[in-house]
N, CA and C of each residue as an Amber inpcrd file, in Angstrom:
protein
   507
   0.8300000  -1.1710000   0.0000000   0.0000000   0.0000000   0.0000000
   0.8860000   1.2500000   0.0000000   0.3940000   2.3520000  -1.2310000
   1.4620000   3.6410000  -1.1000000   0.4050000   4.7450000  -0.3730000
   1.7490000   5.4570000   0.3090000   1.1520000   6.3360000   0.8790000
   0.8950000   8.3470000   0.3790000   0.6950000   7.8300000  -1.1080000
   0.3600000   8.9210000  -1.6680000  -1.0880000   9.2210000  -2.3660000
  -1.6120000  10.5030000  -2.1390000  -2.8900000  10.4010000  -2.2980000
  -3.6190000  10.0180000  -3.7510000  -4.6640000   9.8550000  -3.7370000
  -5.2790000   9.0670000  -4.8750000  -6.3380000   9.6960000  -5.2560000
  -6.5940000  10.3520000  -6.3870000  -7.3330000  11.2450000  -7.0160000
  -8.0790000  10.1250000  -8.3470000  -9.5130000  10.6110000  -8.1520000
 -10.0590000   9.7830000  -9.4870000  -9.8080000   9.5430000 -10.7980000
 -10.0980000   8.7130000 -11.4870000  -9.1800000   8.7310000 -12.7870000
  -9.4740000   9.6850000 -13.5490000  -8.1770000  10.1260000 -14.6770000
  -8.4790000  11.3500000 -15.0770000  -8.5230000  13.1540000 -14.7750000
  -8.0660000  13.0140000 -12.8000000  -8.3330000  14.1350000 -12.5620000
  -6.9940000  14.4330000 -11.8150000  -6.7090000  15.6730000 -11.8050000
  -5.5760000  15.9220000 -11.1130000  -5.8950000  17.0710000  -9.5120000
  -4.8790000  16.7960000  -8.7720000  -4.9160000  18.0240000  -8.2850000
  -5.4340000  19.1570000  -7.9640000  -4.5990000  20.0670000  -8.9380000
  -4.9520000  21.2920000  -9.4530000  -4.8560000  21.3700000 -10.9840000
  -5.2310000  22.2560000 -11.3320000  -5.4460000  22.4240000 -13.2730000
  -4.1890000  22.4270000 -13.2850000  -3.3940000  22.0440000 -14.4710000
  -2.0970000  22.5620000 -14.9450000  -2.3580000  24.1610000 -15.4880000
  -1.2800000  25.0100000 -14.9260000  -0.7830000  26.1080000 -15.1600000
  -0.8790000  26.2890000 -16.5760000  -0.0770000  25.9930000 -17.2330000
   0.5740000  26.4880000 -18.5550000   0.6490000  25.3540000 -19.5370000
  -0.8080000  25.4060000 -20.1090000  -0.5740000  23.5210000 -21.6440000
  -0.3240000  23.7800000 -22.5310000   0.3020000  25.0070000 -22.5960000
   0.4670000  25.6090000 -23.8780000  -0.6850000  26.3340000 -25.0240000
   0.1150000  25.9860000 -26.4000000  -0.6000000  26.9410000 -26.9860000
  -2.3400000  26.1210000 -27.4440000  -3.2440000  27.0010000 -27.5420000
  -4.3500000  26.1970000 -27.9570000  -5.4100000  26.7200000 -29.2430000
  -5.5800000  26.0580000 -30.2120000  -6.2970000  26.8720000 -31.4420000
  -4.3380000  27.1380000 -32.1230000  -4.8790000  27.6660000 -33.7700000
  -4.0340000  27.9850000 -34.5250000  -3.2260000  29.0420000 -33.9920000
  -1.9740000  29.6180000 -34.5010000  -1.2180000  30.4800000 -34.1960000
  -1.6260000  31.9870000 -34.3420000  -1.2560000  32.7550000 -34.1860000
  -2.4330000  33.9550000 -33.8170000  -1.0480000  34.6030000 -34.8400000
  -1.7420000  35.5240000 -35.8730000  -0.9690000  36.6320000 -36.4440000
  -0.2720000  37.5150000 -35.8220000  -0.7280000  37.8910000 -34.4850000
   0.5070000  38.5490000 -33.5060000   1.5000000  37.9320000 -33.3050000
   1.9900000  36.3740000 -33.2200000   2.7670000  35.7730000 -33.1110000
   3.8740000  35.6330000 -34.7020000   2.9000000  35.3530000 -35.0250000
   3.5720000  35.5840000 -36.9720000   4.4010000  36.6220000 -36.9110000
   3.7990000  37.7340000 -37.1050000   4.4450000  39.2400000 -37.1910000
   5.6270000  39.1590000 -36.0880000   5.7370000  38.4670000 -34.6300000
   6.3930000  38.8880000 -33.9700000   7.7360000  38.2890000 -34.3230000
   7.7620000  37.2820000 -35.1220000   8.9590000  36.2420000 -35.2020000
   9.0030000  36.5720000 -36.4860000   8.1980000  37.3380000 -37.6950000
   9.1470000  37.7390000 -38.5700000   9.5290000  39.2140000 -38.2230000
   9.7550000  39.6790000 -37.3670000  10.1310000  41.2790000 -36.8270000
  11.7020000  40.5610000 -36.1320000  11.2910000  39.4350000 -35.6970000
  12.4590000  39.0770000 -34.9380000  13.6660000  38.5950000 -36.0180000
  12.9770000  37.7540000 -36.7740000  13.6590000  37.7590000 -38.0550000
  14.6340000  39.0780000 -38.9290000  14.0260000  40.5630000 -38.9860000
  13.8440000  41.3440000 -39.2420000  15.3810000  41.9690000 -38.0800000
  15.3270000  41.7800000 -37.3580000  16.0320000  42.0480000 -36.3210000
  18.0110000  41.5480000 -36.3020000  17.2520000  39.8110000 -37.1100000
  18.5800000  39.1090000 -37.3520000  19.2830000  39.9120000 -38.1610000
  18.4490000  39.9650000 -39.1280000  19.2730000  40.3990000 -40.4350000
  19.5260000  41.4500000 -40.6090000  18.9080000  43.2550000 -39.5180000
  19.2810000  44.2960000 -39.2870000  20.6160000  43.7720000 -38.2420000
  21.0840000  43.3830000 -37.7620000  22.5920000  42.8860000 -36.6930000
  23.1700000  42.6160000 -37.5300000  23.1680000  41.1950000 -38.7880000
  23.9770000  40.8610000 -39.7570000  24.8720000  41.8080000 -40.1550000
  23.6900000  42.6820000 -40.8760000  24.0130000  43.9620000 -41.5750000
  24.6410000  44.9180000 -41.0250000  24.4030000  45.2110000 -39.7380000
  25.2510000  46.2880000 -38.5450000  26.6750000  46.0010000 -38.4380000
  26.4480000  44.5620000 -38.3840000  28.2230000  44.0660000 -37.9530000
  28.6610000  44.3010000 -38.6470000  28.3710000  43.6060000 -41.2160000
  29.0780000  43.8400000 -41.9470000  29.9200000  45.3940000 -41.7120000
  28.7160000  46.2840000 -41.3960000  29.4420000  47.7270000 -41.4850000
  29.9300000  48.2370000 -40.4630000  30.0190000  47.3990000 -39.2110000
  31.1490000  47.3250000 -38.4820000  32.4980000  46.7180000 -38.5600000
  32.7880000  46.2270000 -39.8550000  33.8150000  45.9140000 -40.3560000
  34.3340000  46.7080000 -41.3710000  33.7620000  47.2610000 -42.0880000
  34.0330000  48.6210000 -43.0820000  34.9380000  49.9870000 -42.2780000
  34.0040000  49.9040000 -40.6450000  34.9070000  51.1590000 -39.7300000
  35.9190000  50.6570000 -38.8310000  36.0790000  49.2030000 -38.9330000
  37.2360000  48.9520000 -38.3450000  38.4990000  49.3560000 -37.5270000
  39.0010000  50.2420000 -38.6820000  39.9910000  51.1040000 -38.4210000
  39.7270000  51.9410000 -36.9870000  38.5320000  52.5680000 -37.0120000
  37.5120000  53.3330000 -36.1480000  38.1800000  52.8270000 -34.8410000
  37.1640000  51.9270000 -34.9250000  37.1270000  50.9040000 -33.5590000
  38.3240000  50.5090000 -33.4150000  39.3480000  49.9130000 -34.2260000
  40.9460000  49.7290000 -33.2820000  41.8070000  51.1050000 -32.7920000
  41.5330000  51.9320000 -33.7840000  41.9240000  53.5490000 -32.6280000
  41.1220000  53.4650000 -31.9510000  39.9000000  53.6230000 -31.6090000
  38.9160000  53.9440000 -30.5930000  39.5910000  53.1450000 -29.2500000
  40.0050000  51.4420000 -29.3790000  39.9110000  50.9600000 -28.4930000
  41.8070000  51.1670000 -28.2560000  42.9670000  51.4600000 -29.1680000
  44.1550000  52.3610000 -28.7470000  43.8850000  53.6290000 -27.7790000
  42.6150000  54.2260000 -27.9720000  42.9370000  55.6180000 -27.2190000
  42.4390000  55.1730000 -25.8990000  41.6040000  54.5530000 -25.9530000
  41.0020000  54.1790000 -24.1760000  41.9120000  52.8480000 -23.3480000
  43.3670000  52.5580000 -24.2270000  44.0970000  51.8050000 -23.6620000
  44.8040000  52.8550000 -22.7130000  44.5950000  52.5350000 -21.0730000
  44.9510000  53.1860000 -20.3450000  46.2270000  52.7660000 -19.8270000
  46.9120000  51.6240000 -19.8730000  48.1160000  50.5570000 -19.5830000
  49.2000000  51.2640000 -20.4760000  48.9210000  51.1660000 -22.1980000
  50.0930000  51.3950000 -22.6170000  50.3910000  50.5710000 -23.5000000
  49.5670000  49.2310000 -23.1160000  50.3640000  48.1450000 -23.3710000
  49.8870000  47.1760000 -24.6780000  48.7780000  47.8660000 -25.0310000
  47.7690000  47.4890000 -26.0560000  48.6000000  47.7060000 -27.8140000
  48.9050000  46.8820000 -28.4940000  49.6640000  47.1590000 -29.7260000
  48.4820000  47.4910000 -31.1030000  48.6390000  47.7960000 -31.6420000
  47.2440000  47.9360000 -32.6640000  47.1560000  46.2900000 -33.4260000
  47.9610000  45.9260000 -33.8180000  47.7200000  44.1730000 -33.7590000
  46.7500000  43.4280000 -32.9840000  46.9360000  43.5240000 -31.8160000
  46.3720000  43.3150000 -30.5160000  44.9920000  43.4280000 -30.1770000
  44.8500000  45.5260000 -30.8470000  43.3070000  46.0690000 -31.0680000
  42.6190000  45.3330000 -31.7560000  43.3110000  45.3510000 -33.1600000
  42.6330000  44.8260000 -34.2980000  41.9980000  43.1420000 -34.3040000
  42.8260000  41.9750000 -33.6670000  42.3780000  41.0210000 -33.4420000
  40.9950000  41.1880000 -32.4540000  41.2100000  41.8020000 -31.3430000
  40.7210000  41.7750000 -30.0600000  38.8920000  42.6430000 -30.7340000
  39.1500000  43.7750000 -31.6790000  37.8710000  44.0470000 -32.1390000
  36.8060000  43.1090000 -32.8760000  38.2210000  42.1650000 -33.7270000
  37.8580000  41.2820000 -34.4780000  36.4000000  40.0630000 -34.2930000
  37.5340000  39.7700000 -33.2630000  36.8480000  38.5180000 -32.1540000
  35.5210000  39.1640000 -31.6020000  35.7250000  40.2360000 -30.8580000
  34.5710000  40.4880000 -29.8260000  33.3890000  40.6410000 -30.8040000
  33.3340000  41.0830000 -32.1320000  32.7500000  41.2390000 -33.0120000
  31.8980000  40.3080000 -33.6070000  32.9320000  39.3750000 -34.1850000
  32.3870000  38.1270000 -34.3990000  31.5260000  37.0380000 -33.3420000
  32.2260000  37.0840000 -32.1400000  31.2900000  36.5720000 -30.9650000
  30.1890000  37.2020000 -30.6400000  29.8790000  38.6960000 -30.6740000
  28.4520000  38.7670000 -30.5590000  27.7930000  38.8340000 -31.3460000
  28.0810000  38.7330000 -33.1350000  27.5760000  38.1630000 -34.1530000
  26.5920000  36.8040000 -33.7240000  27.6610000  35.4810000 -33.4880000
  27.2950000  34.3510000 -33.2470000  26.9290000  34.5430000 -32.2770000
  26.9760000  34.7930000 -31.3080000  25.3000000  34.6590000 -30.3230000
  24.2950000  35.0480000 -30.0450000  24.5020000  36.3530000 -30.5290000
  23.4050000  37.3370000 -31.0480000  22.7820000  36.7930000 -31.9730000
  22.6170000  36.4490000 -33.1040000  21.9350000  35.9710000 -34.1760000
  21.7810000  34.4630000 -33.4450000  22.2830000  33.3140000 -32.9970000
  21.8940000  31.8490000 -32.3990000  21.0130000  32.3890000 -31.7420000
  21.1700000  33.4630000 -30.5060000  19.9290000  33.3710000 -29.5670000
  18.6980000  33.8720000 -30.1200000  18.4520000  34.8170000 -30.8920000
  17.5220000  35.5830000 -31.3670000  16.7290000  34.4620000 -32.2300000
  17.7810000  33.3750000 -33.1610000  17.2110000  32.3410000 -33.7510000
  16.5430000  31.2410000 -33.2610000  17.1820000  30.8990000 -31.8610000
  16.3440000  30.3470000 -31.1370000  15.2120000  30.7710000 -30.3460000
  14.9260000  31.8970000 -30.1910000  13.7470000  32.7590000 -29.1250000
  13.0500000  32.6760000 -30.6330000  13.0640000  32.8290000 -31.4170000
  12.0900000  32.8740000 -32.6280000  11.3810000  31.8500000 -32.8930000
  12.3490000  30.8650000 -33.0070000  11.6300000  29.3620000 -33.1220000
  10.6530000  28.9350000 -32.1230000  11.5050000  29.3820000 -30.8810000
  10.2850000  28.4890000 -29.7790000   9.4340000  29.3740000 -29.3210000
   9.1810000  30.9100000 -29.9510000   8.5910000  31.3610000 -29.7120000
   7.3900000  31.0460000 -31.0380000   7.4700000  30.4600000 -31.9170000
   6.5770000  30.5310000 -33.1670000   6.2790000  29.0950000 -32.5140000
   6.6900000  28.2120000 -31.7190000   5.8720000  26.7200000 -31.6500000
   5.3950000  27.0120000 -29.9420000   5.4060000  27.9910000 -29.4090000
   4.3970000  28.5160000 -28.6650000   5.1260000  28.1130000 -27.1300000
   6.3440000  28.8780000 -27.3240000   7.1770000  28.5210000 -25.4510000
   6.6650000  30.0470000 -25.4340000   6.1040000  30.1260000 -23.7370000
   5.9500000  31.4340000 -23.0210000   7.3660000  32.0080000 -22.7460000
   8.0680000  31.1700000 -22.2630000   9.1920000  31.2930000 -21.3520000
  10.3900000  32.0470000 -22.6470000  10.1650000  31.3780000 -23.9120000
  11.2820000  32.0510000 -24.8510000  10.4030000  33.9860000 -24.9740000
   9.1130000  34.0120000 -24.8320000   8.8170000  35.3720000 -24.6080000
   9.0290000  36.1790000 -23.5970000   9.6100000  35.2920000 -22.6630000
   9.9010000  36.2510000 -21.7580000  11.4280000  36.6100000 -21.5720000
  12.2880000  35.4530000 -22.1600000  13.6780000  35.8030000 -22.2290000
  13.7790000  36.8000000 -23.4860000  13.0580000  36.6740000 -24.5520000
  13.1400000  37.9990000 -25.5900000  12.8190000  39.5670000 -24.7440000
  11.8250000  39.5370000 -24.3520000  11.6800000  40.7220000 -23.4710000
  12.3440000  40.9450000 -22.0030000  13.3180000  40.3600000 -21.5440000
  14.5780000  40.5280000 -21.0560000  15.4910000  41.0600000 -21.6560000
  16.0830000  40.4270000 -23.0310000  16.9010000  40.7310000 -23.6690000
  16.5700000  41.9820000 -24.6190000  15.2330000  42.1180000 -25.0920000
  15.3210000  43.2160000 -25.9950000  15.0320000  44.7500000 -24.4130000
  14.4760000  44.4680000 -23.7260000  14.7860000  45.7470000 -22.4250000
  15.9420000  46.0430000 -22.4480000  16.9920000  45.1830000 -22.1150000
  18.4870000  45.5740000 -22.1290000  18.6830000  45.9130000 -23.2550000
  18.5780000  45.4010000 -24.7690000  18.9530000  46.3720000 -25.9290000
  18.0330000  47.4150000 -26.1490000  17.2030000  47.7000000 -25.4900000
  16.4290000  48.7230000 -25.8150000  17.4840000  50.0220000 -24.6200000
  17.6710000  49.9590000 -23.6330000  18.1680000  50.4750000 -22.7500000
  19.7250000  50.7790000 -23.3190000  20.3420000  49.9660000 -23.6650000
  21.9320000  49.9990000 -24.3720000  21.6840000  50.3780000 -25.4010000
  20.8920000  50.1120000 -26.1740000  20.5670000  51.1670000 -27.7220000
  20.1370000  52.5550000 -27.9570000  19.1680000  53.1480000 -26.7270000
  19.2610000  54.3760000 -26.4290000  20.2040000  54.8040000 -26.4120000
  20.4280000  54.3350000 -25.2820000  21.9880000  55.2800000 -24.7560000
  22.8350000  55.8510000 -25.8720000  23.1940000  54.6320000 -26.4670000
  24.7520000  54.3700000 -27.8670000  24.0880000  55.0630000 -28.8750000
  22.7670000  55.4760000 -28.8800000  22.4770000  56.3750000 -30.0300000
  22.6870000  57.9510000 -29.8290000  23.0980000  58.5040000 -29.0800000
  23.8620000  59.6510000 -29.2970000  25.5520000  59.4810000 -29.4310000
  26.1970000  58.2090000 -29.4520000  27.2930000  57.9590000 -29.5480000
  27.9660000  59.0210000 -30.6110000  29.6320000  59.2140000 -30.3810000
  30.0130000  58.9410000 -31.8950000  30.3320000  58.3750000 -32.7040000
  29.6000000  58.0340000 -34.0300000  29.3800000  56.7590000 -34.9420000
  28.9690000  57.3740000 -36.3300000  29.3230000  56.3750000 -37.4150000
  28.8030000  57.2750000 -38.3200000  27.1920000  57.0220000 -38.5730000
  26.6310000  58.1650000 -39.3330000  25.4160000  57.9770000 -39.3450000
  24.2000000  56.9820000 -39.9570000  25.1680000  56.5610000 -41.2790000
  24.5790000  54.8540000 -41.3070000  24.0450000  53.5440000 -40.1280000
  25.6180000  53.9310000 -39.4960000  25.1890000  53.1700000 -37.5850000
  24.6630000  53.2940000 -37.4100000  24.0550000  55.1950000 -37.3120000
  23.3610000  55.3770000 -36.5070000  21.4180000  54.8530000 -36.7160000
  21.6560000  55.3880000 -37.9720000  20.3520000  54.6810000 -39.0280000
  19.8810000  53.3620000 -38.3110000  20.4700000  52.6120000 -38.4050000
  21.2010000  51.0930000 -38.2980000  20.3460000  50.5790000 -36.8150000
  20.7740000  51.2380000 -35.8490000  20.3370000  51.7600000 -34.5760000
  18.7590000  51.7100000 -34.3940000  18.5240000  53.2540000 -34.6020000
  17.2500000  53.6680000 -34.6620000  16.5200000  52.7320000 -35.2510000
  16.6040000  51.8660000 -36.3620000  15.4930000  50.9990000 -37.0890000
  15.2840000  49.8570000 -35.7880000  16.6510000  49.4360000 -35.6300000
  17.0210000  48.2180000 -34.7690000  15.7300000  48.1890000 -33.3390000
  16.1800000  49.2160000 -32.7880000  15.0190000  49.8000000 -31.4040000
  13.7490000  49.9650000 -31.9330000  12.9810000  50.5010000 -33.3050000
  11.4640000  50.2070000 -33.3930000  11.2260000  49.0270000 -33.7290000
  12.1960000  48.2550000 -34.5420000  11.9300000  46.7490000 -34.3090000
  11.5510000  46.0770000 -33.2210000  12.2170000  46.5270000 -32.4150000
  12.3980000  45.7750000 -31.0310000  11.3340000  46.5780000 -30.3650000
  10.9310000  47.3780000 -30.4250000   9.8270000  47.7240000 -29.8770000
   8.4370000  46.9250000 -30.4710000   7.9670000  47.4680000 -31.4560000
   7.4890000  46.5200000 -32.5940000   6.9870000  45.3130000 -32.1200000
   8.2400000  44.4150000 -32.1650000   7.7650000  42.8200000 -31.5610000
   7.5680000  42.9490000 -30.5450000   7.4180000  43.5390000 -29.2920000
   7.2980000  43.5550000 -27.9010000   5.8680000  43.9890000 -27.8290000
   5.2690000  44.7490000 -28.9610000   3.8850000  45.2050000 -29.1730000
   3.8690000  43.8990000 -29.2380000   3.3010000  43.3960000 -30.2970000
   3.2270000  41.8050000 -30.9230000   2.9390000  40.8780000 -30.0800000
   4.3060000  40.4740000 -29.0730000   4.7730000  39.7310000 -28.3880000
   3.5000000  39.3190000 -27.0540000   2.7350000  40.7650000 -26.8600000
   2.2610000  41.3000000 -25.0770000   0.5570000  41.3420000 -25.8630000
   0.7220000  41.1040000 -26.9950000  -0.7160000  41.7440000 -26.8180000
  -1.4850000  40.3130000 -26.7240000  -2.9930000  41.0260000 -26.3190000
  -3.5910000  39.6680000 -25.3970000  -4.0550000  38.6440000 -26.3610000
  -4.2310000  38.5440000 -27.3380000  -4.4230000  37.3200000 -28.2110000
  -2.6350000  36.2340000 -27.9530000  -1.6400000  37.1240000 -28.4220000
  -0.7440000  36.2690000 -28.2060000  -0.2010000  35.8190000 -26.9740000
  -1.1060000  36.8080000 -26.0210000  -0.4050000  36.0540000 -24.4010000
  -1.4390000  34.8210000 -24.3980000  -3.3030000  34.6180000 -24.7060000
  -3.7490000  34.0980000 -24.4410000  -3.1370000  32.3660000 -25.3920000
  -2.6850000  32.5630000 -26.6450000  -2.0100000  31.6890000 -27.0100000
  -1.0520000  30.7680000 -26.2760000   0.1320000  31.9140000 -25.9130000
   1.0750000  30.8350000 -25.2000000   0.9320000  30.7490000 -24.1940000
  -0.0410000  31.2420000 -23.3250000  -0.0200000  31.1150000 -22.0800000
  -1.0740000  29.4860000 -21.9800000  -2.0360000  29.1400000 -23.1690000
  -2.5780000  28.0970000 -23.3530000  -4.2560000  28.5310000 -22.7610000
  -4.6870000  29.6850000 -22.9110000  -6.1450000  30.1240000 -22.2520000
  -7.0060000  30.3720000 -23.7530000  -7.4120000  29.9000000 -23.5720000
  -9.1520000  29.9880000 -24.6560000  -8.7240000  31.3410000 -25.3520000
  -8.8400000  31.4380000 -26.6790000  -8.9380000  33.0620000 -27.0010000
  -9.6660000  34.3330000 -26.5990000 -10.0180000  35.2400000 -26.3950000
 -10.7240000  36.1570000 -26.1230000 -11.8250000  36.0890000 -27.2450000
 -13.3760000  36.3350000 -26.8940000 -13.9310000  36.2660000 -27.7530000
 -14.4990000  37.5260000 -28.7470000
């Protein structure tokens, strides 16, 4: 004999929380993952022409060498890399919050709106930077995107989706 309780067949507990998505995919969700899409390929494009100012950025990061000890070799790899690494994870993560956000994870909507707050917050800022004004272009589109899908993302058809609740009628 176990000593755990025994509920009738078929019934649980309590309701499950979160069964996911229910009914077809809601066009707020569409729009939000091709905005996110939209997003990849505005970064792609940012980085290419962060390789065009190159030069930029290895003086930039010579003059704020406060040591001494920084060689422009050194810059130039070191821009290289950091560049390319937030290429590749920037575009992997965004590719993955897209996906599991289009097969209906709550949880990838809420790490997108983590992550796009902080680029929304770091993209302000860096937009009065000095940069050239293509960047800056570059920028500004980047943040109504990201605003954009966060419309998308919150509004109540697509929360009632992934959250797994009956549509609104």
């Amino acid at each position: 004999m176990t000593n755990y309780p025994q509920y009738p067949a078929g019934s649980s507990p309590e309701p499950p929380m979160n069964q996911g998505p229910i009914g077809p995919r809601p066009s707020s969700i569409d729009m939000a993952v091709k905005l996110i899409w939209v997003a990849v390929a505005l970064t792609v494009l940012s980085t290419l022409l962060s390789f065009l100012y190159l030069d930029d950025a290895v003086d930039s990061a010579l003059d704020n060498d406060t040591t001494g000890t920084l060689t422009e070799d050194a810059a130039r790899t070191a821009v290289i890399v950091v560049t390319v690494l937030i290429l590749a994870i920037g575009v992997g993560l965004y590719a993955m919050l897209a996906f599991f956000i289009g097969k209906g994870k709550n949880w990838a909507r809420i790490v997108y709106t983590v992550l796009a707050a902080l680029f929304l917050l770091l993209g302000i800022l860096g937009l009065g930077g000095d940069q050239p004004a293509v960047s800056m272009l570059l920028g500004v589109i980047q943040v109504v995107v990201t605003v954009a899908t966060l419309f998308f993302l919150w509004k109540r058809e697509s929360t009632d989706w992934l959250t797994g609740r009956p549509a609104a009628a």
